[in-house]
C-alpha positions in Angstrom: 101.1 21.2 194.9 100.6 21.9 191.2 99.3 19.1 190.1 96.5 18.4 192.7 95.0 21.4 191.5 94.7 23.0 194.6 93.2 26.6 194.6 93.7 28.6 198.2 91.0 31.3 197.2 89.0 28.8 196.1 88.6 27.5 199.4 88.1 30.8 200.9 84.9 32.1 198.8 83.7 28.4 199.3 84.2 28.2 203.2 82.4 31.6 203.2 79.2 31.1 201.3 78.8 27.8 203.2 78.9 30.4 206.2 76.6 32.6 205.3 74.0 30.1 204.5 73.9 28.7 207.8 73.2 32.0 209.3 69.6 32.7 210.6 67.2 34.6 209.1 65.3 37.5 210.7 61.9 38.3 210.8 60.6 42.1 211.1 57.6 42.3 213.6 54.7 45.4 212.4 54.5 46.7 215.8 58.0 48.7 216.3 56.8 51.6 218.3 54.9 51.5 221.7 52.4 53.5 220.1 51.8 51.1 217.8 51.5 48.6 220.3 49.4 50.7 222.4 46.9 50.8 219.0 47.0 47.5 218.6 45.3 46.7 221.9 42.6 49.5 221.8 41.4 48.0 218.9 41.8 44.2 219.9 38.6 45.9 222.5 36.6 47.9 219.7 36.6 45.7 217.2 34.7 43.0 218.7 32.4 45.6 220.6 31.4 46.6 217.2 30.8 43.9 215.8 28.7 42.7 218.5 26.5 45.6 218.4 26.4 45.2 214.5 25.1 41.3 215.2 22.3 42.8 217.9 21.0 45.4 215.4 20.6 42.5 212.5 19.1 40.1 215.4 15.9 42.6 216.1 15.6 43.8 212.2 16.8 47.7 213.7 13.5 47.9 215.0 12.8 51.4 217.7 11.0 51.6 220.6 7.7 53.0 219.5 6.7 56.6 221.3 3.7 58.5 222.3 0.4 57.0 221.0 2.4 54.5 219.3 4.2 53.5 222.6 0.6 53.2 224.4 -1.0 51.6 221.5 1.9 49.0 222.0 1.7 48.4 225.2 -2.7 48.1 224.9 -1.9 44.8 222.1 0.7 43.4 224.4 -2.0 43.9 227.6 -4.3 42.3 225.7 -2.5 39.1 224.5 -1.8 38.7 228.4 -5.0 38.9 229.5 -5.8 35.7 230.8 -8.6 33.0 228.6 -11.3 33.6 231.5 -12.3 35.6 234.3 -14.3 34.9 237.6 -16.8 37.1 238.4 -18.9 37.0 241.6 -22.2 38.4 241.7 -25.1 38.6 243.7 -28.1 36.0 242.9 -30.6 38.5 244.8 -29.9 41.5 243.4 -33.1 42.8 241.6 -33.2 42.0 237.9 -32.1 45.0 235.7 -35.1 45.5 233.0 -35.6 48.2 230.2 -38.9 50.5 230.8 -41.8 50.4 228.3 -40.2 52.8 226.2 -37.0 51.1 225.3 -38.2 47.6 225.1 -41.2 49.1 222.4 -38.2 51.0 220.6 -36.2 48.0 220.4 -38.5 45.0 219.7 -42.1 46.5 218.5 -41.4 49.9 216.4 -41.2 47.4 213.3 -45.0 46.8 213.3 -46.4 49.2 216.0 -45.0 52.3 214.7 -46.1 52.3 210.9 -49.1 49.9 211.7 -47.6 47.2 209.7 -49.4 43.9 209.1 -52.3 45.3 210.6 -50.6 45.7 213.8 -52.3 48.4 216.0 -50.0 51.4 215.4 -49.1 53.4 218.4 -51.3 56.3 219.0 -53.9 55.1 217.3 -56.5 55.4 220.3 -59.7 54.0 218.5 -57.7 49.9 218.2 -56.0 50.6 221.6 -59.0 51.3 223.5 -60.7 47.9 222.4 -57.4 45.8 223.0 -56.8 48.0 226.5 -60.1 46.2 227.5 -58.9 43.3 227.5 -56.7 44.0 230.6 -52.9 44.1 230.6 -52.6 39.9 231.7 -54.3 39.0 228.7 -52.5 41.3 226.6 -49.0 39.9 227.5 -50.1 36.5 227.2 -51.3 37.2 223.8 -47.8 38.5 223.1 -45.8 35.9 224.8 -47.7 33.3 222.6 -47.7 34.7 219.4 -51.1 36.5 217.9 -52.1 36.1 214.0 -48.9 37.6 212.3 -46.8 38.8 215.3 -44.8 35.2 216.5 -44.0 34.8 220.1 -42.4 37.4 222.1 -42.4 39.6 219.1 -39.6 37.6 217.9 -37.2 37.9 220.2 -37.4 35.0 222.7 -34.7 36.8 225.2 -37.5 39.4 226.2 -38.6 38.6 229.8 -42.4 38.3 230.4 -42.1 41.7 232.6 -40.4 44.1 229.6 -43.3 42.4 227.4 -45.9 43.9 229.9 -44.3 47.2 229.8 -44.0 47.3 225.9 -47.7 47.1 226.2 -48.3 49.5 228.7 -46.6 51.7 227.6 -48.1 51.5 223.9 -51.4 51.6 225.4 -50.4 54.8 227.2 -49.1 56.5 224.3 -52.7 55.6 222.5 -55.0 57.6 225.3 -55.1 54.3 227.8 -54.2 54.4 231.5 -52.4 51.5 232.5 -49.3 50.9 235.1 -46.0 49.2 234.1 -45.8 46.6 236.3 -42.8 46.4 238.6 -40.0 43.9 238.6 -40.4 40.7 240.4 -39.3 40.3 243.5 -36.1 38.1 243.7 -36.4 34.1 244.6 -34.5 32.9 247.6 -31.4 31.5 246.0 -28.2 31.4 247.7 -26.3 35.1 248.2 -23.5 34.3 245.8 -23.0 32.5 242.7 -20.0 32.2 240.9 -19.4 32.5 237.2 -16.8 31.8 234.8 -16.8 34.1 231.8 -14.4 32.6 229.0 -12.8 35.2 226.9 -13.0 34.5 223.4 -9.7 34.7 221.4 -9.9 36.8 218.2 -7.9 35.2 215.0 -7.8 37.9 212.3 -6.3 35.1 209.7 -9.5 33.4 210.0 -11.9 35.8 208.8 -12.2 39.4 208.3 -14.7 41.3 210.9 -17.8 42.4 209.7 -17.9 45.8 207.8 -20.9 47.0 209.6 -19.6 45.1 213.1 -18.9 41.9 214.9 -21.3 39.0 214.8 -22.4 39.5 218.8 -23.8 43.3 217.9 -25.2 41.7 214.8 -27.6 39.2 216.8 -28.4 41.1 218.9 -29.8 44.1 216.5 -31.0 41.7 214.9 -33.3 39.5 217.5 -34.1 42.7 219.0 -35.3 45.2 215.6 -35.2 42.2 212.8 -36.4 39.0 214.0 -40.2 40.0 213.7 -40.7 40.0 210.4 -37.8 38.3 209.2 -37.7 34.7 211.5 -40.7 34.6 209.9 -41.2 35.6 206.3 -43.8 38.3 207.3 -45.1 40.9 204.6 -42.5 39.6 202.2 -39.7 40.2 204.0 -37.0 37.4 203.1 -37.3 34.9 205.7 -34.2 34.3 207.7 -32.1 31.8 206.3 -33.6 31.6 202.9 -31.4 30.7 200.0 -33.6 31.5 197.5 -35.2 34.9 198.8 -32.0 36.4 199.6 -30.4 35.0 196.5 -31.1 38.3 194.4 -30.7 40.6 197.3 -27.1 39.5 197.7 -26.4 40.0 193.7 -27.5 43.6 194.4 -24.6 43.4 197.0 -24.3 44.7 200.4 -24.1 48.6 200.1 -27.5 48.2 198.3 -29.3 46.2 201.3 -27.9 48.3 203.8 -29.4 51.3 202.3 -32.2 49.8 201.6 -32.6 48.9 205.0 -31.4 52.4 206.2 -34.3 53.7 203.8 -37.1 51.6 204.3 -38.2 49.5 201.6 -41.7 47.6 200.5 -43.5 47.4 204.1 -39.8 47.6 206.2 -39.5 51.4 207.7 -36.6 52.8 208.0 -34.1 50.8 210.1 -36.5 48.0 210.6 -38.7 50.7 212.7 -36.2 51.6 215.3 -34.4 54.8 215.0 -32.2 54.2 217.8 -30.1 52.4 215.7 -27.2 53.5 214.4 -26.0 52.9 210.9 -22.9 50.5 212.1 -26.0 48.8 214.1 -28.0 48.0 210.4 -24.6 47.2 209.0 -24.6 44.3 211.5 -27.6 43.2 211.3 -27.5 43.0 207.4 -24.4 41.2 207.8 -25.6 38.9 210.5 -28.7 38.0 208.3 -26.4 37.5 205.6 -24.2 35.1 207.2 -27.5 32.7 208.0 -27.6 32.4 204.0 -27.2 29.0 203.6 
């Protein structure tokens, strides 16, 4: 029909584009090999093995096993923050009393005085003060000692001594001034039950709190010190700063510390060398120093 306009192969190109965009469209996949596949999968495994490993090493800050002395160093600390706050030890109440000779209980708590006749002290070896004190028998000796005589306070200072280890101390000074005297023997045990059980509490060290002591803890520090220092010191004998005393060891600390220690190393003024025992070592005048020091109120 002409005049309806009718165009055949215009129906035709429209009846096939309306075709064609009806028709699916298809999607291309990456994997088009089995290789590929087979890749694919391995690393679907490795990837999240590494990355777990990667996560581990980032967990403990890539840290190594330590080895040799660092190994055994290790495993000392980690012993030692195990070790449990106390221990129970069981000991035997009867079981003679263990006491220091003449010798070592003179080097300890009398060489201060005794040995460079200090404060009038009868020095050792002198045989002419010896041999009037030696008459006096050795019972009234000790109790002389225990009590405290003119300058010397009780016990020499140290209150720990036992009453026995005072009577050797004197004995054996005696002896080594021309006398003659026996140290007596320990006392015989008292009749106490077998077995006595004691707790010993360990004591935990914080090293944020306060640095330890250049010359040594605070324990070896009273004890030097009781035992060498305590005579003259507790006191305020023959100038030396009495213990505790603001004021008299106000200048001495300006001086600072390496200056008392060897000053005290030395001798100084009346003080021999290492208070007058030479069995100390230097860490053990360190201590002390710094044990006196820390009484400085």
């Amino acid at each position: 029909m002409r005049g309806s306009g009718y165009n055949p192969r215009f129906l035709d190109a429209l009846d096939l584009a309306m075709s064609d965009s009806h028709h699916p469209i298809e999607h291309s996949s990456p994997i088009k090999t089995p290789k590929q596949l087979i890749i694919a999968v391995v690393l679907s495994f490795i990837v999240p093995v590494l990355v777990i490993v990667m996560l581990a090493q980032i967990a403990v800050g890539g840290k190594k096993a330590p080895a040799g002395a660092d190994a055994a160093a290790a495993e000392e600390a980690v012993a030692k923050r195990l070790k449990p706050a106390g221990t129970v030890v069981v000991v035997d109440a009867n079981a003679p009393l263990q006491l220091r000779d003449g010798k070592t209980v003179t080097e300890a708590a009398c060489a201060a005085c005794h040995f460079t006749g200090a404060l009038n002290a009868p020095k050792i070896g002198d045989k002419a003060a010896w041999g009037k004190l030696s008459g006096r028998g050795l019972d009234a000796l000790t109790a002389s000692a225990i009590k405290g005589v003119r300058q010397m306070p009780a016990r020499g200072g140290n209150p720990d001594i036992p009453d026995v280890e005072i009577a050797r101390a004197i004995a054996y000074m005696v002896n080594q001034s021309g006398g003659n005297m026996k140290e007596p023997a320990a006392p015989a045990p008292s009749a106490t039950p077998a077995v006595a059980a004691v707790t010993t509490a360990a004591v935990p060290v914080t090293v944020a709190a306060a640095a330890p002591a250049a010359g040594g803890d605070a324990a070896r520090g009273k004890s030097v010190y009781d035992s060498s220092c305590a005579a003259c010191h507790s006191a305020g004998v023959a100038g030396a700063p009495k213990t505790g005393d603001k004021t008299a060891w106000g200048p001495r600390l300006k001086s600072g510390k390496d200056a008392l220690y060897a000053s005290v190393l030395k001798g100084k003024g009346a003080m021999p060398a290492k208070g007058g025992n030479a069995s100390l070592t230097e860490a053990d005048v360190k201590a002390s120093v710094d044990y006196m020091l820390g009484l400085v109120k």
